[in-house]
mmCIF file as gemmi writes it, N, C-alpha and C atoms, coordinates in Angstrom:
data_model
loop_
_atom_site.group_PDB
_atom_site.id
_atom_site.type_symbol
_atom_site.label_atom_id
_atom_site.label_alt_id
_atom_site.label_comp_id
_atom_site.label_asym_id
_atom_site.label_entity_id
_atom_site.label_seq_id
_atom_site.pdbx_PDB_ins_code
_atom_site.Cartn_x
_atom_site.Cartn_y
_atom_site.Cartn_z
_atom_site.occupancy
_atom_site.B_iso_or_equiv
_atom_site.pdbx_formal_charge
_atom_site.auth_seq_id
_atom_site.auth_asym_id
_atom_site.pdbx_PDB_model_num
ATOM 1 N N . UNK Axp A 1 ? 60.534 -18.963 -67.389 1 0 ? 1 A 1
ATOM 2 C CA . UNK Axp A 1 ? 60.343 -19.575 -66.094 1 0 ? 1 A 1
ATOM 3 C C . UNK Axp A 1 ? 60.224 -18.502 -65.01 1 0 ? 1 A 1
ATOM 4 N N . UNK Axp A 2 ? 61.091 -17.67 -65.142 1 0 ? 2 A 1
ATOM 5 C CA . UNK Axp A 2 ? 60.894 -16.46 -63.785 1 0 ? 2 A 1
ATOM 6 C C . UNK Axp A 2 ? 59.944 -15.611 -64.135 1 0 ? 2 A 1
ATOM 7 N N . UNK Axp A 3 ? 59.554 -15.373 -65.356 1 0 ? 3 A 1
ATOM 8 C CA . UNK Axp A 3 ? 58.39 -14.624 -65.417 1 0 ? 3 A 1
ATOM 9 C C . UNK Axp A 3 ? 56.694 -15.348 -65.233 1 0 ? 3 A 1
ATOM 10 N N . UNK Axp A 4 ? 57.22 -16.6 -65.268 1 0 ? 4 A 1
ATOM 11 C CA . UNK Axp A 4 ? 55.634 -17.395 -64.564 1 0 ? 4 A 1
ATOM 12 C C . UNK Axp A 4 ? 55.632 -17.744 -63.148 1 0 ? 4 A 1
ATOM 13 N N . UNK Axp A 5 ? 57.067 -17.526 -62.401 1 0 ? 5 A 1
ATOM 14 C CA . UNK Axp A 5 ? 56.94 -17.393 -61.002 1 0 ? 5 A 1
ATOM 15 C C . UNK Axp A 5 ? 56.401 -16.196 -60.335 1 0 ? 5 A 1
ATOM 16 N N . UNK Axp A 6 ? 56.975 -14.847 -61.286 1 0 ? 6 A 1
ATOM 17 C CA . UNK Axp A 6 ? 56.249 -13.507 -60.869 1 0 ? 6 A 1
ATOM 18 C C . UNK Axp A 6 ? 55.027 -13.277 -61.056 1 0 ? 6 A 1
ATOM 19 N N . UNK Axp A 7 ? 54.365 -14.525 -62.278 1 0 ? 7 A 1
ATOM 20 C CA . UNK Axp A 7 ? 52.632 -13.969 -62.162 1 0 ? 7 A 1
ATOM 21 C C . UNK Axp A 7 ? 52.436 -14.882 -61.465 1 0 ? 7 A 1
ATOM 22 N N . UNK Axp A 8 ? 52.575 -15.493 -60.901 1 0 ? 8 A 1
ATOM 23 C CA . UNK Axp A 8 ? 52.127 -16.634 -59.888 1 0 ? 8 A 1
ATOM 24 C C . UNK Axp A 8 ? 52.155 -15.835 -58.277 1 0 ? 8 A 1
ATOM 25 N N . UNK Axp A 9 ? 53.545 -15.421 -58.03 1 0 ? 9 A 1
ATOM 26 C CA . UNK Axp A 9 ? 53.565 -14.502 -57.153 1 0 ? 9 A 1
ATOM 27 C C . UNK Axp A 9 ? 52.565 -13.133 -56.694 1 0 ? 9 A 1
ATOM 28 N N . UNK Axp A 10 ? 52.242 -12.687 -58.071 1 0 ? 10 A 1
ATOM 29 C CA . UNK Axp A 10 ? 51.586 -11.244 -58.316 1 0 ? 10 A 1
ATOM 30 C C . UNK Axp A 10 ? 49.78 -12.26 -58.221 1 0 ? 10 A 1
ATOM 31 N N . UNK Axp A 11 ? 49.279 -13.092 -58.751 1 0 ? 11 A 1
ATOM 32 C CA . UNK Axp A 11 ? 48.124 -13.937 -58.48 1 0 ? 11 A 1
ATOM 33 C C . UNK Axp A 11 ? 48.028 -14.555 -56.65 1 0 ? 11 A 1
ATOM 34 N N . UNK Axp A 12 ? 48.852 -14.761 -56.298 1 0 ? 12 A 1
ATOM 35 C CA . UNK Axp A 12 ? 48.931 -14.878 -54.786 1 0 ? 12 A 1
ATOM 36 C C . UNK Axp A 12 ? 48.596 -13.606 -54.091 1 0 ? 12 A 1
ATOM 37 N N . UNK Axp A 13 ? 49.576 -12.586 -54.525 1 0 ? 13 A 1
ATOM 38 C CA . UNK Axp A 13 ? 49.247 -11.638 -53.748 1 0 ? 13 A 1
ATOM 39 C C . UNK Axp A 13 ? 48.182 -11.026 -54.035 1 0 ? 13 A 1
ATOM 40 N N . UNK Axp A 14 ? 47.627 -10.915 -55.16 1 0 ? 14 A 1
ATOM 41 C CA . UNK Axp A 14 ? 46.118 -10.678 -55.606 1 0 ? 14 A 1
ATOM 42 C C . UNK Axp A 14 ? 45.103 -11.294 -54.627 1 0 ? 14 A 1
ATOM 43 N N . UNK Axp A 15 ? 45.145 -12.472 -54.749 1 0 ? 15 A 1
ATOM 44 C CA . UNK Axp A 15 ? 44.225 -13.83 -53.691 1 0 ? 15 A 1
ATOM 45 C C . UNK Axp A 15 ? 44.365 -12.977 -52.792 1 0 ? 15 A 1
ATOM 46 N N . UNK Axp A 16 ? 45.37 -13.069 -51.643 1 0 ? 16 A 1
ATOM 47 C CA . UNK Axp A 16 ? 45.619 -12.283 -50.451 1 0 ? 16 A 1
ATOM 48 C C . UNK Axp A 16 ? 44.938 -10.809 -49.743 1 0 ? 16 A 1
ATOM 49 N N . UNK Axp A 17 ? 45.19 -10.142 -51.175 1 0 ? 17 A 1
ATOM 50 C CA . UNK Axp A 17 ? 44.752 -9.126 -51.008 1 0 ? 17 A 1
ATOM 51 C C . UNK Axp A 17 ? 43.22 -9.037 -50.651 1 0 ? 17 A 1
ATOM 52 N N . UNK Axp A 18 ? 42.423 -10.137 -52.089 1 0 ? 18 A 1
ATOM 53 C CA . UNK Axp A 18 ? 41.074 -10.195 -51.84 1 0 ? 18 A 1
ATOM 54 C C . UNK Axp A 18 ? 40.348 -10.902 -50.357 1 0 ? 18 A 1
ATOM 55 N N . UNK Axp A 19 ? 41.48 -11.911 -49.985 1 0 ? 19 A 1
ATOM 56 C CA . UNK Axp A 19 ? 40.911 -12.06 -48.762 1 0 ? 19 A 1
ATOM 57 C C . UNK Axp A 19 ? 40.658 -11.194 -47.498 1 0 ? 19 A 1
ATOM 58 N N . UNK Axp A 20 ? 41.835 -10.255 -47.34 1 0 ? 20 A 1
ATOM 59 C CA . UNK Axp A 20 ? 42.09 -9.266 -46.53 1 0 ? 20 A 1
ATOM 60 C C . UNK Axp A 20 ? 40.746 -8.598 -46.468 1 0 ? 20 A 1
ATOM 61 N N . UNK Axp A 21 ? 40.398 -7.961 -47.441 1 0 ? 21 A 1
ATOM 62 C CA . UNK Axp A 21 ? 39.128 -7.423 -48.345 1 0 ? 21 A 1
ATOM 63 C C . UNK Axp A 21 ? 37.951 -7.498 -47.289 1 0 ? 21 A 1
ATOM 64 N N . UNK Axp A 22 ? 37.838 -9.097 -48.042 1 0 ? 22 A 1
ATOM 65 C CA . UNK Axp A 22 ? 36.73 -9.739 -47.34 1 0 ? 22 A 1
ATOM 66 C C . UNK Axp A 22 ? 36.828 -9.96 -46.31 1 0 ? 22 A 1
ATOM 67 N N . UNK Axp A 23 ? 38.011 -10.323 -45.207 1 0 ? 23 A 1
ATOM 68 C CA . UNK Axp A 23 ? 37.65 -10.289 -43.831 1 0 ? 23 A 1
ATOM 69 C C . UNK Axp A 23 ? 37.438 -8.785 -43.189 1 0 ? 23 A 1
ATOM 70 N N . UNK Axp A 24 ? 37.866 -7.982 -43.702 1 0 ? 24 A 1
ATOM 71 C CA . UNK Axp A 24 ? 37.579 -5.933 -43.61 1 0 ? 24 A 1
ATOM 72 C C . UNK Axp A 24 ? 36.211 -6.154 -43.31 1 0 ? 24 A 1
ATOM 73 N N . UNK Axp A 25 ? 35.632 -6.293 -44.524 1 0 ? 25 A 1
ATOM 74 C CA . UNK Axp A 25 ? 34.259 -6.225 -44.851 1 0 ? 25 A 1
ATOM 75 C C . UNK Axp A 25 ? 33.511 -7.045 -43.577 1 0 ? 25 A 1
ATOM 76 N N . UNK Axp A 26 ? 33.939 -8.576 -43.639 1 0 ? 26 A 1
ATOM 77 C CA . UNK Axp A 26 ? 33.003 -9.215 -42.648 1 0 ? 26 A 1
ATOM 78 C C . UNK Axp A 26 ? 32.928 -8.781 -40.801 1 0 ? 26 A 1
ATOM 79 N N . UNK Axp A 27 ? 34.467 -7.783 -41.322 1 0 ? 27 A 1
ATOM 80 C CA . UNK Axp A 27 ? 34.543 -7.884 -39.7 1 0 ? 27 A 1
ATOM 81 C C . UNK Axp A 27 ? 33.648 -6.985 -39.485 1 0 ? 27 A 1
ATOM 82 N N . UNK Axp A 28 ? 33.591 -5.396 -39.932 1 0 ? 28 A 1
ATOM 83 C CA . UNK Axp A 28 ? 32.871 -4.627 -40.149 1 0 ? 28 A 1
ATOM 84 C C . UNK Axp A 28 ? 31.639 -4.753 -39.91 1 0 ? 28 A 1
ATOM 85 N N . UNK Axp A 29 ? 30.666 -6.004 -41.233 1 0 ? 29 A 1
ATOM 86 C CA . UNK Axp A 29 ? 29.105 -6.019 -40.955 1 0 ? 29 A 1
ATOM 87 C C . UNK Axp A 29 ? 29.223 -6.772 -39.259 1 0 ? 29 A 1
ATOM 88 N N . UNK Axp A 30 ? 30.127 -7.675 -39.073 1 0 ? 30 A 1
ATOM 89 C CA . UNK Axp A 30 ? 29.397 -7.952 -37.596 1 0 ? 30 A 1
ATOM 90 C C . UNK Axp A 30 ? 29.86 -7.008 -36.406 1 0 ? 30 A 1
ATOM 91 N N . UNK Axp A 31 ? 30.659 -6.062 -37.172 1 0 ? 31 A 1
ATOM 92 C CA . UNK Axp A 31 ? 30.642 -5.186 -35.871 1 0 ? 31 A 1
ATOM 93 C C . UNK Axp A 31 ? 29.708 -4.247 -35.539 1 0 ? 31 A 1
ATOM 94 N N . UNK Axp A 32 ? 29.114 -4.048 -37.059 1 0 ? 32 A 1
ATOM 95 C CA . UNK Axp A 32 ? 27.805 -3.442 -37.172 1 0 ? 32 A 1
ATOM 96 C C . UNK Axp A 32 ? 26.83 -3.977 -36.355 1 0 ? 32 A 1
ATOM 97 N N . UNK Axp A 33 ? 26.779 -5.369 -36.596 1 0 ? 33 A 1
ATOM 98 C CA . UNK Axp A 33 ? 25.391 -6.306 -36.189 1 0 ? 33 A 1
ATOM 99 C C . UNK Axp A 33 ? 25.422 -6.124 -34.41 1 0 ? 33 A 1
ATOM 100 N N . UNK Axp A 34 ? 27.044 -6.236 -34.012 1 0 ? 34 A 1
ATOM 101 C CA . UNK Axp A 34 ? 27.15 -6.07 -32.424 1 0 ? 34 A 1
ATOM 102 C C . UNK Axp A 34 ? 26.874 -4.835 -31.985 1 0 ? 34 A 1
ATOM 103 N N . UNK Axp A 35 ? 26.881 -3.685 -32.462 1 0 ? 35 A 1
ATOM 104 C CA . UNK Axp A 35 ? 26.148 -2.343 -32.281 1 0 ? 35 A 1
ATOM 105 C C . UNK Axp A 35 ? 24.714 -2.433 -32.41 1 0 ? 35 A 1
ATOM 106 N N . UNK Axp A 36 ? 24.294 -3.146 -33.323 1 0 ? 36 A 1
ATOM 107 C CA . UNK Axp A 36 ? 22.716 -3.002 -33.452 1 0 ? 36 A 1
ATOM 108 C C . UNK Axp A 36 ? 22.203 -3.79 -32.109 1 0 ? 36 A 1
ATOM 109 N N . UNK Axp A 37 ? 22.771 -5.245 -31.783 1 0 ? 37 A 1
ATOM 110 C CA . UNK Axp A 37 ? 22.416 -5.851 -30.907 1 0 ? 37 A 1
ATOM 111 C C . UNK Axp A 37 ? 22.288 -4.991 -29.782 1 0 ? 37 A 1
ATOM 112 N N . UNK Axp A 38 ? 23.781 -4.239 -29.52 1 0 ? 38 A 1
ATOM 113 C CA . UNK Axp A 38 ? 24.05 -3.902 -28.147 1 0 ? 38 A 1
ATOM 114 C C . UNK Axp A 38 ? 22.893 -2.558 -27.393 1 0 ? 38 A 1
ATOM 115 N N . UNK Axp A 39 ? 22.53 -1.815 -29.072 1 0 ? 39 A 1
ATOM 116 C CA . UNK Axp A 39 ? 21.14 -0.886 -28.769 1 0 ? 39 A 1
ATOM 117 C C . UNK Axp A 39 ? 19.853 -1.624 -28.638 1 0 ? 39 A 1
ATOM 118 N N . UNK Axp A 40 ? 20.015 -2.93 -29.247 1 0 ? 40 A 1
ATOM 119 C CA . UNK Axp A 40 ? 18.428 -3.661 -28.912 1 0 ? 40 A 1
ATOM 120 C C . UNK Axp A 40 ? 18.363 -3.859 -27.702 1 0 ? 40 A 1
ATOM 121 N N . UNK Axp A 41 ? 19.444 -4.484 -27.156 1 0 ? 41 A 1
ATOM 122 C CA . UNK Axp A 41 ? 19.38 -4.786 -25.672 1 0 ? 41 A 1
ATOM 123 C C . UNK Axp A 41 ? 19.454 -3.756 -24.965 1 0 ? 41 A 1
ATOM 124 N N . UNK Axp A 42 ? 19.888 -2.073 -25.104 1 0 ? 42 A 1
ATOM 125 C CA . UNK Axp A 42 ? 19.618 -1.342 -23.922 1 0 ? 42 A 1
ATOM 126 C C . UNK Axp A 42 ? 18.077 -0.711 -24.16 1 0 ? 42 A 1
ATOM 127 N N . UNK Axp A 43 ? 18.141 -0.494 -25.301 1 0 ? 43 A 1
ATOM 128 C CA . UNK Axp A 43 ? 16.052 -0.113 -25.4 1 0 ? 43 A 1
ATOM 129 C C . UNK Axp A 43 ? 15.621 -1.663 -24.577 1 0 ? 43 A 1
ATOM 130 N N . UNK Axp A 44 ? 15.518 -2.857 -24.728 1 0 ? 44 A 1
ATOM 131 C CA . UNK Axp A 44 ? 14.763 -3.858 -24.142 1 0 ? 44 A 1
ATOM 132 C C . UNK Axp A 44 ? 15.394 -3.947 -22.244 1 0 ? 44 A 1
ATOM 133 N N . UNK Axp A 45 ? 16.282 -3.461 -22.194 1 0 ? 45 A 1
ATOM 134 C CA . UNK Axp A 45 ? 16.343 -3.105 -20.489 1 0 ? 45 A 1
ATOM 135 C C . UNK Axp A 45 ? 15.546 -2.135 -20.064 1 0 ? 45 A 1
ATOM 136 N N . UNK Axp A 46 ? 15.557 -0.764 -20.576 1 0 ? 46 A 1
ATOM 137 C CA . UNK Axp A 46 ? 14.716 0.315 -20.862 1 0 ? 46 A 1
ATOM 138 C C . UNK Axp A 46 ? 13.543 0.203 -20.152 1 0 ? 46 A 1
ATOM 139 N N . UNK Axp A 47 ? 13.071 -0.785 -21.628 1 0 ? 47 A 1
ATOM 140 C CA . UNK Axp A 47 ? 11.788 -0.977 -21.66 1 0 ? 47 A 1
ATOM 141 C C . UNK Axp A 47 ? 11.046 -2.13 -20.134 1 0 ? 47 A 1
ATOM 142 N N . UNK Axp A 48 ? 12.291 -2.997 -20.08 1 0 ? 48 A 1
ATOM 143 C CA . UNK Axp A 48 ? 11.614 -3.695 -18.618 1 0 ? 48 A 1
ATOM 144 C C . UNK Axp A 48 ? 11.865 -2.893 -17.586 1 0 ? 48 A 1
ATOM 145 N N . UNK Axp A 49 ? 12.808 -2.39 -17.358 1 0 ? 49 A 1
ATOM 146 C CA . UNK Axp A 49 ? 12.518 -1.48 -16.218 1 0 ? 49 A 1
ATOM 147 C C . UNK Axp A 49 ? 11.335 -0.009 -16.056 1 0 ? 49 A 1
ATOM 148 N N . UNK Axp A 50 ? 10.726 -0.25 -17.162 1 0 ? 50 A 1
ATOM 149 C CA . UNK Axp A 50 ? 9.757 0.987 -17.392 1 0 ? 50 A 1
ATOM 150 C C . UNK Axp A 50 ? 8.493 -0.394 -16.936 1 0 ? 50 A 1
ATOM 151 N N . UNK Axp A 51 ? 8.391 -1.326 -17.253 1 0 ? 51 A 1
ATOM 152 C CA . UNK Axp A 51 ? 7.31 -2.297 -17.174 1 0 ? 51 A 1
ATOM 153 C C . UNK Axp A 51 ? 7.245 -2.749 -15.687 1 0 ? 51 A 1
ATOM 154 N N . UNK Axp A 52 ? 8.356 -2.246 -15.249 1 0 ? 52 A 1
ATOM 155 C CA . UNK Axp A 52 ? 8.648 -3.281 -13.669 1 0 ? 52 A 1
ATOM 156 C C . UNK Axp A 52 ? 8.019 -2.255 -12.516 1 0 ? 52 A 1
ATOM 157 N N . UNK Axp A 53 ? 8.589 -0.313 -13.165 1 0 ? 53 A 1
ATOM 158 C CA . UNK Axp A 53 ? 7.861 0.285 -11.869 1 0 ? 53 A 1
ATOM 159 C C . UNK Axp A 53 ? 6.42 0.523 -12.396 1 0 ? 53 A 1
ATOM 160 N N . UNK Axp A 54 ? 6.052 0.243 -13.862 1 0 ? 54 A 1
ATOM 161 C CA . UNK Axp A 54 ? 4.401 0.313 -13.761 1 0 ? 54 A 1
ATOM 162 C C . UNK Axp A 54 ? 3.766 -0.834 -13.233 1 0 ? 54 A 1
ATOM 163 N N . UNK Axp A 55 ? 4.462 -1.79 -13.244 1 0 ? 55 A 1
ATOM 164 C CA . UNK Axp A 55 ? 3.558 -3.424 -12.096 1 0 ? 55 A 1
ATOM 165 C C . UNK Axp A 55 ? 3.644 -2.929 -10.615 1 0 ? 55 A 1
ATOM 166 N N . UNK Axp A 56 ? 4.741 -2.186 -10.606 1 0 ? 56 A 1
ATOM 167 C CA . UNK Axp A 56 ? 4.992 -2.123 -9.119 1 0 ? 56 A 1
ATOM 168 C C . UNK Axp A 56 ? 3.66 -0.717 -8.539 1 0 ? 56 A 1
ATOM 169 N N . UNK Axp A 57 ? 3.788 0.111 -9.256 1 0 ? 57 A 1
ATOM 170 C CA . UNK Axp A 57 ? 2.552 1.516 -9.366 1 0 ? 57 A 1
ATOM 171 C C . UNK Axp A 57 ? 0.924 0.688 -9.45 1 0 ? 57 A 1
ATOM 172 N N . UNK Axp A 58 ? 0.853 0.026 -10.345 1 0 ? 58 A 1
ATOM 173 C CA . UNK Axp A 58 ? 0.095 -1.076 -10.356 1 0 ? 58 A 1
ATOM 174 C C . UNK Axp A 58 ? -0.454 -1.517 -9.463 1 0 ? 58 A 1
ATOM 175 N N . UNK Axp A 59 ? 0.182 -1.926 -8.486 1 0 ? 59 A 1
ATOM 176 C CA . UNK Axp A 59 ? 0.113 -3.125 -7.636 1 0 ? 59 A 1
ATOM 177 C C . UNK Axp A 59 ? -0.463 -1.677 -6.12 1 0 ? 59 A 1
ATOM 178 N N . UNK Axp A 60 ? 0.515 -0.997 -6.199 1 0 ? 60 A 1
ATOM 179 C CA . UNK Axp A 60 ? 0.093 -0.134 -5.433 1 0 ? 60 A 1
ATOM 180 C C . UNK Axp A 60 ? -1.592 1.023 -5.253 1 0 ? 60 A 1
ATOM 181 N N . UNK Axp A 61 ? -1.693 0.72 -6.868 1 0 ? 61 A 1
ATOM 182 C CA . UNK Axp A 61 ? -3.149 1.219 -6.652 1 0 ? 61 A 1
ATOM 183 C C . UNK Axp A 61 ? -3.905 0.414 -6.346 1 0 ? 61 A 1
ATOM 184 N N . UNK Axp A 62 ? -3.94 -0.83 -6.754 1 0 ? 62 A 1
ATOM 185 C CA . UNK Axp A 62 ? -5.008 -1.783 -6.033 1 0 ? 62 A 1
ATOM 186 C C . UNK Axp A 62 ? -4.91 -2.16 -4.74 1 0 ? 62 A 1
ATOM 187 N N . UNK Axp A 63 ? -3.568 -2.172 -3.844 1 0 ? 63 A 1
ATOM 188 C CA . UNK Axp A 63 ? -3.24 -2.081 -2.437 1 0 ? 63 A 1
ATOM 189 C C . UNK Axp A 63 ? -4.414 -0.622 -1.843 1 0 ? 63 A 1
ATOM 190 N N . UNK Axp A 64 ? -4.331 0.155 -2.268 1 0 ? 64 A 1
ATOM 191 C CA . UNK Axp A 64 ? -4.984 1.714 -2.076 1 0 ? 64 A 1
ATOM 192 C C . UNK Axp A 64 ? -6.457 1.481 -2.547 1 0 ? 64 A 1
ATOM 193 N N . UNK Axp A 65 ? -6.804 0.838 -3.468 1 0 ? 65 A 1
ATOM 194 C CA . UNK Axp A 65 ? -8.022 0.718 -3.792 1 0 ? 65 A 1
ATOM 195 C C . UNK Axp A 65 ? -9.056 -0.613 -3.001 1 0 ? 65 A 1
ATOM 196 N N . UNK Axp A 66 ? -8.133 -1.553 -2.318 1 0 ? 66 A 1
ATOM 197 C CA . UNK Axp A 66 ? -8.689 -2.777 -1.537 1 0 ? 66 A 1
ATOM 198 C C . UNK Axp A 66 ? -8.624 -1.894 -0.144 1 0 ? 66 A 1
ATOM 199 N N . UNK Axp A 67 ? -8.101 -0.677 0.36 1 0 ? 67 A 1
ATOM 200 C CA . UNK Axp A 67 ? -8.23 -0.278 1.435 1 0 ? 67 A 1
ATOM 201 C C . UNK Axp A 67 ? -8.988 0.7 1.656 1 0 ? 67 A 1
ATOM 202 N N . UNK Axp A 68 ? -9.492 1.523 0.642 1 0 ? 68 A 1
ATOM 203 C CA . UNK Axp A 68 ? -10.212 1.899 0.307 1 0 ? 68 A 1
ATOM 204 C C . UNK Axp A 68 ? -12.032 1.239 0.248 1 0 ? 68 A 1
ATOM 205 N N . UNK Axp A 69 ? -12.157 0.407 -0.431 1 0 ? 69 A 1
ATOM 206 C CA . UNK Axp A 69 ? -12.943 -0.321 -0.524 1 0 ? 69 A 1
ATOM 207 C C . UNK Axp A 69 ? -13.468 -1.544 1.548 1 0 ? 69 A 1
ATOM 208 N N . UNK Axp A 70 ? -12.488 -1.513 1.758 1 0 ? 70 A 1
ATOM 209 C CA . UNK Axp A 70 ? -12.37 -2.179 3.356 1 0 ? 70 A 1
ATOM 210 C C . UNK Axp A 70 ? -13.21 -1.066 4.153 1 0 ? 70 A 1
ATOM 211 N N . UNK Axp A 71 ? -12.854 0.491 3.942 1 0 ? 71 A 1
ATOM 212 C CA . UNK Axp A 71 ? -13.235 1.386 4.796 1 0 ? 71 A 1
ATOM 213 C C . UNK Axp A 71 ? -14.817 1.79 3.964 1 0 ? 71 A 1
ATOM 214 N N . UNK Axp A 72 ? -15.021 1.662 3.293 1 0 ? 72 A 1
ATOM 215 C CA . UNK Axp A 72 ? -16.356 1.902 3.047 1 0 ? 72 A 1
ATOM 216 C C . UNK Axp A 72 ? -17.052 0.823 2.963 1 0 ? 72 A 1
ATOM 217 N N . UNK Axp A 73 ? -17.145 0.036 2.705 1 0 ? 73 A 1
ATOM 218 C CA . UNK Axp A 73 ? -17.744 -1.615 3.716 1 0 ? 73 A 1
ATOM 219 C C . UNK Axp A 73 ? -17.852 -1.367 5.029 1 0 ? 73 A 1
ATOM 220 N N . UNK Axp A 74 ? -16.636 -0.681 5.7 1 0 ? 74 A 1
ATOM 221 C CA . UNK Axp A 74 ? -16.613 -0.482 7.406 1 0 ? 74 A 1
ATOM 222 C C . UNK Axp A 74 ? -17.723 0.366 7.908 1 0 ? 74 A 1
ATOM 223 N N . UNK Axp A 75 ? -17.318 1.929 6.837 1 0 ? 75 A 1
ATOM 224 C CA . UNK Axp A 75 ? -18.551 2.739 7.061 1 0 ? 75 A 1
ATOM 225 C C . UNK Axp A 75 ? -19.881 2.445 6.856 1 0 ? 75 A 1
ATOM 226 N N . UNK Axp A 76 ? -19.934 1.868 6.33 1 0 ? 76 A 1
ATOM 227 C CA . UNK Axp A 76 ? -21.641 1.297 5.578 1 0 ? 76 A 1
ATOM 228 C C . UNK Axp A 76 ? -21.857 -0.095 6.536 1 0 ? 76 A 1
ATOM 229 N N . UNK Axp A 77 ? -21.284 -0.883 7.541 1 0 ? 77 A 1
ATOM 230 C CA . UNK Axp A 77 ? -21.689 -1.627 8.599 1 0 ? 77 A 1
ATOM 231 C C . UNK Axp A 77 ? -21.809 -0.779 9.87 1 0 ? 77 A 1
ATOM 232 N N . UNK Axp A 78 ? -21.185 0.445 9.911 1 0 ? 78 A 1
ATOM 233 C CA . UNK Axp A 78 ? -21.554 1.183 11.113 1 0 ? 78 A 1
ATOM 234 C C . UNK Axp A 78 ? -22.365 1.788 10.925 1 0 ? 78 A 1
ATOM 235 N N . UNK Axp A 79 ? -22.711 2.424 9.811 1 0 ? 79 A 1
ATOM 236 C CA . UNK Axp A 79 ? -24.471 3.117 9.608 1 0 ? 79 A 1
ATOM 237 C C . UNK Axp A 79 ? -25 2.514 9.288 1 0 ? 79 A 1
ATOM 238 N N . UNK Axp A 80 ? -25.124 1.369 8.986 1 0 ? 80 A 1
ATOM 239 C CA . UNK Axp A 80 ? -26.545 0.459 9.272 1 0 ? 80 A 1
ATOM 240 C C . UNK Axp A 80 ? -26.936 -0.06 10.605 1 0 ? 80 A 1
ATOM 241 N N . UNK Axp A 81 ? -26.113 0.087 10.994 1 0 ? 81 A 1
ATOM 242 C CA . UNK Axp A 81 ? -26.142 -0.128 12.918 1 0 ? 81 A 1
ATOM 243 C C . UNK Axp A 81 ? -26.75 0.518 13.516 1 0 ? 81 A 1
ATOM 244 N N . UNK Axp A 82 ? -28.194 0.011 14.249 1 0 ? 82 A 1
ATOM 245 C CA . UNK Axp A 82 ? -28.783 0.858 15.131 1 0 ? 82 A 1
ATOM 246 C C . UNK Axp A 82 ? -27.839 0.957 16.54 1 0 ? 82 A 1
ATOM 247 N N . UNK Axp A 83 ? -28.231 2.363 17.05 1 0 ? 83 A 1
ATOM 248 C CA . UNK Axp A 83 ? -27.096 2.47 18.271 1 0 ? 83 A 1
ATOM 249 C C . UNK Axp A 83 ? -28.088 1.655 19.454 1 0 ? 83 A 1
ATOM 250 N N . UNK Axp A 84 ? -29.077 1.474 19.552 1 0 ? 84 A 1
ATOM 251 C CA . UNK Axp A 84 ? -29.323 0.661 21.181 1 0 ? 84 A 1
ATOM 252 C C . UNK Axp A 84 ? -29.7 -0.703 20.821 1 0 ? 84 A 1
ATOM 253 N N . UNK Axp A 85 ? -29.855 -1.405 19.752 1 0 ? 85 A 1
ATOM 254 C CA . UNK Axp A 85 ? -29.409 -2.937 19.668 1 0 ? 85 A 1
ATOM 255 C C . UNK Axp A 85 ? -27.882 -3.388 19.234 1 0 ? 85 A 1
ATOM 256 N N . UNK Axp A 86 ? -27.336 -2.734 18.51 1 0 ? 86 A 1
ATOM 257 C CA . UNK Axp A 86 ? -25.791 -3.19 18.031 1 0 ? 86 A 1
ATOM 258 C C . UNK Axp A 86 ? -26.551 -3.617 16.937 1 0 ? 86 A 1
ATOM 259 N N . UNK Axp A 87 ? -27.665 -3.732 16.347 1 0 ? 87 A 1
ATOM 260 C CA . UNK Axp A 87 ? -28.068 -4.909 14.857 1 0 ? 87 A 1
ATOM 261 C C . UNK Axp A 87 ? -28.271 -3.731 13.753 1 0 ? 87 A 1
ATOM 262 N N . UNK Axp A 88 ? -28.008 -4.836 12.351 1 0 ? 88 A 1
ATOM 263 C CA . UNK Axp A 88 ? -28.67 -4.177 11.505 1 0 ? 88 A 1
ATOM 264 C C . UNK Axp A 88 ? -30.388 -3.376 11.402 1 0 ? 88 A 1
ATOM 265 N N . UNK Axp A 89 ? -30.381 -2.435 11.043 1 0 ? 89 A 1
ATOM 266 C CA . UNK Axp A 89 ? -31.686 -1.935 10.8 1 0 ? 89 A 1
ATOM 267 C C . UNK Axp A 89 ? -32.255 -2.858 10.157 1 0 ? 89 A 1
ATOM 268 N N . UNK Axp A 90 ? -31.94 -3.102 8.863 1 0 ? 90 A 1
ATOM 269 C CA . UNK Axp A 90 ? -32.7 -3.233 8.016 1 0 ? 90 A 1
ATOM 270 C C . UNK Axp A 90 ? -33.285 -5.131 7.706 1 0 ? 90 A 1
């Protein structure tokens, strides 16, 4: 009788042990997985803030390029302008 309480005992603590085990292990891969996450998400901040000042650079060349474009329209209505009517030449 006491020697089937001690393998019963020694099978418990076996169980135990293996659970321990396995929560080691599981805690582990998801602490892994929360490291992998936590680098996906700073490359994908990274990466939008690299996307946000090229819209913004972006945005600024075509601001520069519509003012651009305004002043040579401007120039090209003042030289087509004869000076003693105010009209187009052509």
């Amino acid at each position: 009788m006491k020697r089937k309480k001690q393998q019963a005992v020694v099978e418990k603590d076996k169980e135990l042990h293996d659970m321990e085990r396995e929560y080691e292990e599981e805690k582990a891969r998801q602490e892994k997985q929360i490291m992998q996450l936590e680098k996906e998400q700073a490359i994908f901040k990274k990466e939008r803030i690299r996307a946000e000042h090229k819209i913004s650079a972006n945005r600024q060349d075509i601001e520069k390029a519509e003012r651009f474009i305004a002043q040579v329209n401007a120039d090209r209505k003042y030289i087509t302008l004869t000076p003693e009517s105010g009209r187009p030449c052509c």
